[in-house]
C-alpha positions in Angstrom: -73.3 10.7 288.2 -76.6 12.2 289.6 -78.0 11.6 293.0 -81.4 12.3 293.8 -83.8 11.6 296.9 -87.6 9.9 297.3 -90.3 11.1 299.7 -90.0 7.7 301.0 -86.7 7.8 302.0 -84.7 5.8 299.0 -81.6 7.6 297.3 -80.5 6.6 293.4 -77.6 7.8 291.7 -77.8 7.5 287.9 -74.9 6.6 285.8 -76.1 6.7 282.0 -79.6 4.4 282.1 -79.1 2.7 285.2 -79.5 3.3 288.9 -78.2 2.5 292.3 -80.7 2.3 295.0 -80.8 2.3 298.5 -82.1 3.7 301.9 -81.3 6.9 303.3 -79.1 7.8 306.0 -82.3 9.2 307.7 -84.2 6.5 306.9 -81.2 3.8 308.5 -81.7 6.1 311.3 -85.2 6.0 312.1 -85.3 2.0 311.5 -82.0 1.3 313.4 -80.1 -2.0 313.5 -81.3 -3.7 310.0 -81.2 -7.1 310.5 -82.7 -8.6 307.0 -83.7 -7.5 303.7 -85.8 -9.0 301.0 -84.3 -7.9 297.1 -86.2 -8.0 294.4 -85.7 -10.8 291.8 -83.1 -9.5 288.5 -84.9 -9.1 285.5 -88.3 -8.1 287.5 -89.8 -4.6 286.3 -91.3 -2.2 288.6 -93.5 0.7 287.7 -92.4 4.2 289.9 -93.5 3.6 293.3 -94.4 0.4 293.8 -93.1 -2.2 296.3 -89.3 -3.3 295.6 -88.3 -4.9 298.8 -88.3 -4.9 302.5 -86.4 -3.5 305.1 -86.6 -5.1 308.4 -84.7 -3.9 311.8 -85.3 -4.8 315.4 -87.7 -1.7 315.8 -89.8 -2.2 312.8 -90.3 -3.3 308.8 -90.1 -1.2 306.3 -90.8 -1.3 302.4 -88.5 -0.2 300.0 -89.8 1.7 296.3 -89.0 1.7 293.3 -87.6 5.3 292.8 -88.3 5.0 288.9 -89.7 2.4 286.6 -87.9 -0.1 285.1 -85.8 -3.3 285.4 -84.1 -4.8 288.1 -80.6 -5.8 286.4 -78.4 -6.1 289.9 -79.2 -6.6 293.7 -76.7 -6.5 296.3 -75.9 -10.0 297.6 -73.2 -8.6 300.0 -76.4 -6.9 301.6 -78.2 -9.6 301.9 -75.4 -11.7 303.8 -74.9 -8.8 306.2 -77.9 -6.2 306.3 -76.0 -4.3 308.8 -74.4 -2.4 305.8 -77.5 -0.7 305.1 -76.2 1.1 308.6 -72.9 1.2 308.4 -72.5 2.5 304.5 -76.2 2.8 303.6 -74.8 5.4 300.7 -72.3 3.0 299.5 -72.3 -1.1 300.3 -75.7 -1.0 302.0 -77.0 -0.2 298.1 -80.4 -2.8 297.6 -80.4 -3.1 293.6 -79.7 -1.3 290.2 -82.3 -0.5 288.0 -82.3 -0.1 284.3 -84.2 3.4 283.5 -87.4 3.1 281.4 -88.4 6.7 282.0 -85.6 8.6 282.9 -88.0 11.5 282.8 -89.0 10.4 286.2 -85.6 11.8 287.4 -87.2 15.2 287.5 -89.9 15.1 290.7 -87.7 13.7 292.4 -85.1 15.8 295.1 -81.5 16.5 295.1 -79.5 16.5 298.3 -80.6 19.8 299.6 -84.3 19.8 299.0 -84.1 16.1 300.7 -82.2 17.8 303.3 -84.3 20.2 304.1 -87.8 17.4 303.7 -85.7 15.0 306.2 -85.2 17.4 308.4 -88.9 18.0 308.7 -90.1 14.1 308.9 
């Protein structure tokens, strides 16, 4: 299992062709209480970077991208019923959606853990 980090805040971790997305503990941070979330629909596709969802919390909205391109095959309904997870475990149950690869060659722009460190630390 690989984890890896977006510019925009989003981590995946990769198991075979599919990913697990979600927001980053920085990124829960800066938005603080989440109080909704808008999932994309399963079986949408999404080129890299576009639009996937939205984020909302009582300080401001967010928008959540697509990490990679591909396939939405999984959101997180659990998340949806209580956004707060995206706080309280946003690197575990506050996950958004899975994503079936279509370019896994995408994987490599985008950070591991201590490059992200080191870019969070700096936004």
């Amino acid at each position: 299992m690989t984890v890896k980090y977006t510019e925009d805040h989003e981590w995946l971790k990769t198991e075979g062709d599919i990913a697990t997305v979600g927001i980053t503990v920085h990124a829960q941070d800066a938005l603080g209480d989440v109080v909704f979330v808008e999932l994309p629909e399963v079986g949408a596709t999404f080129a890299q970077k576009d639009t996937a969802g939205v984020v909302e919390s009582v300080k401001a909205a967010a928008d959540v991208y697509m990490p990679v391109s591909g396939e939405v095959v999984e959101v997180n309904e659990a998340l949806r019923d209580d956004p707060s997870l995206a706080n309280s475990d946003p690197l575990g149950a506050g996950w958004f959606f899975k994503v079936k690869l279509s370019d896994a060659s995408q994987l490599d722009a985008l950070m591991d853990e201590t490059s992200y460190t080191a870019f969070s630390e700096n936004a």
